[in-house]
C-alpha positions as a LaTeX table, in Angstrom:
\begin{tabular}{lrrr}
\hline
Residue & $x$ (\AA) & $y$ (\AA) & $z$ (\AA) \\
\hline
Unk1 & $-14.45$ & 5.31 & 34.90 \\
Unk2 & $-11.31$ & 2.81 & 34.91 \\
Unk3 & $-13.33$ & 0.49 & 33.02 \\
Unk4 & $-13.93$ & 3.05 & 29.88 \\
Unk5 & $-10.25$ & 3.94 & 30.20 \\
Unk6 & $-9.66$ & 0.51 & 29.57 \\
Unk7 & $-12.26$ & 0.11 & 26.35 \\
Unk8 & $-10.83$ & 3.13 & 25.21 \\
Unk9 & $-6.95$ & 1.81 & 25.32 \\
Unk10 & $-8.13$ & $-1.17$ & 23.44 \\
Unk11 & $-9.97$ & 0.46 & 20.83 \\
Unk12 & $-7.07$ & 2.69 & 20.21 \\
Unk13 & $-4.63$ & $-0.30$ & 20.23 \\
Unk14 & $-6.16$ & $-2.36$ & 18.25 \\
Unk15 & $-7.19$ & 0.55 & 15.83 \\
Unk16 & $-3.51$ & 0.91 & 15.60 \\
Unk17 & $-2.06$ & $-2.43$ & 15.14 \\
Unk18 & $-4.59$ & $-3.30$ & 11.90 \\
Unk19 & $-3.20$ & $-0.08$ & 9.65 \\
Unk20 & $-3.11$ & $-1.24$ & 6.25 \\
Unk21 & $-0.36$ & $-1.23$ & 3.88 \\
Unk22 & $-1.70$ & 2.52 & 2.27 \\
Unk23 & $-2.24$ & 4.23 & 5.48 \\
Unk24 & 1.12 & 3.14 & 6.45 \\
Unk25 & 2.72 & 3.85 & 3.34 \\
Unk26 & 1.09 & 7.54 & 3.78 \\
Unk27 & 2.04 & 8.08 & 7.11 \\
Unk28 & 5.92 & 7.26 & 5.98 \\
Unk29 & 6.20 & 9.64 & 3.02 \\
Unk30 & 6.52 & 6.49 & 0.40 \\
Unk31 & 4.95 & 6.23 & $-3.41$ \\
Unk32 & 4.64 & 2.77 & $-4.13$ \\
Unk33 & 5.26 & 3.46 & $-7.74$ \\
Unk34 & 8.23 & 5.24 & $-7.09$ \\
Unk35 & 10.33 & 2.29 & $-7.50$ \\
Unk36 & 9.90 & $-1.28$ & $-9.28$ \\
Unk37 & 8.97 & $-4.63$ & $-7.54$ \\
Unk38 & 12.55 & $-6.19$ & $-7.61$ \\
Unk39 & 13.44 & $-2.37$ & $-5.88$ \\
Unk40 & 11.13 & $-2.97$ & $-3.08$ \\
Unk41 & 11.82 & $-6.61$ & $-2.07$ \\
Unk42 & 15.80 & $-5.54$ & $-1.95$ \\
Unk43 & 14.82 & $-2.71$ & 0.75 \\
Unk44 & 13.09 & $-5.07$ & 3.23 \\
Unk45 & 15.84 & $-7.13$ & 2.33 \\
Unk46 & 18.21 & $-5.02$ & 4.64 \\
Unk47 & 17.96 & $-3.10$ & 7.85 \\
Unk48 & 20.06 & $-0.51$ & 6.93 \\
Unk49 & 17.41 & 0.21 & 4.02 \\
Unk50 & 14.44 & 0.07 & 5.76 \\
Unk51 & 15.75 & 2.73 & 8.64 \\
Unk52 & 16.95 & 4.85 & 5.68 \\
Unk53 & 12.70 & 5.04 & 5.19 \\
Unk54 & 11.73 & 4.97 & 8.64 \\
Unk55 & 10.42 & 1.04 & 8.10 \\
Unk56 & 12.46 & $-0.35$ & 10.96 \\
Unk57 & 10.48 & 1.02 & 13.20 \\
Unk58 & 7.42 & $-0.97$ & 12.39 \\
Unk59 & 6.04 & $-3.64$ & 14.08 \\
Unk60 & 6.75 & $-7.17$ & 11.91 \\
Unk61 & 2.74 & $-7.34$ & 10.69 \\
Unk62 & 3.23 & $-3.88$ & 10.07 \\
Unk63 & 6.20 & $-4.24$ & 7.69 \\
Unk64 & 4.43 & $-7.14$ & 5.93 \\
Unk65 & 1.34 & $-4.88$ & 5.41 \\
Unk66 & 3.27 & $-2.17$ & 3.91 \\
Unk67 & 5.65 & $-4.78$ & 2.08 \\
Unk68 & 2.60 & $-6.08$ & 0.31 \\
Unk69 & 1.35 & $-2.93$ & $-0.33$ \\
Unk70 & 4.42 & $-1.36$ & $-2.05$ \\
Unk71 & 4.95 & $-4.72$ & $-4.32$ \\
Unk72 & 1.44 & $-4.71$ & $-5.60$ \\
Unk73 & 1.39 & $-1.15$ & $-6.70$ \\
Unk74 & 4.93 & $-0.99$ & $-7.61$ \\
Unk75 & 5.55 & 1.25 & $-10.67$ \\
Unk76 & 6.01 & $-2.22$ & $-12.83$ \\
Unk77 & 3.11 & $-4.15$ & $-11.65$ \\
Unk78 & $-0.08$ & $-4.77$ & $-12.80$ \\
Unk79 & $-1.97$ & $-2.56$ & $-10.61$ \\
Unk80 & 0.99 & 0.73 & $-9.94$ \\
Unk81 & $-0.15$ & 3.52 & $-7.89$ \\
Unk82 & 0.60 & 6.00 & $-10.77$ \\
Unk83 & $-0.28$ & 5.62 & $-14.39$ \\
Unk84 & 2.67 & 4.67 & $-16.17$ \\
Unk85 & 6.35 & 4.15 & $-15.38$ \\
\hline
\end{tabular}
């Protein structure tokens, strides 16, 4: 029984730790398109921004994810998560 305890934490951690940018984007309330590229790279810029939206709390592959994420459907780029700006 210890040993499927075991599987089971790992499966659940690992789950965890490979969230992509969208899921974790969902899970913190934040539109992508909602602001413009040079907007985004300014709030992971400083702390005091990113705890404003909860990002702080994020692991550092996490943020990157979700930084990525943000920038490449930013309401100015080529690909923004909302038709138009």
């Amino acid at each position: 029984m210890n040993l499927f305890k075991l599987f089971l934490l790992l499966f659940i951690t690992v789950t965890v730790s490979f969230a992509d940018g969208k899921d974790l984007a969902k899970s913190l309330g934040l539109n992508p398109s909602s602001k413009a590229i040079k907007q985004w790279e300014r709030v992971f810029e400083k702390e005091d921004k990113m705890a404003k939206l909860g990002i702080d709390k994020l692991s550092g592959s996490d943020k990157e994810a979700l930084k990525k994420y943000l920038i490449k459907h930013a309401a100015d780029s080529d690909q923004p998560a909302a038709a138009g700006i």
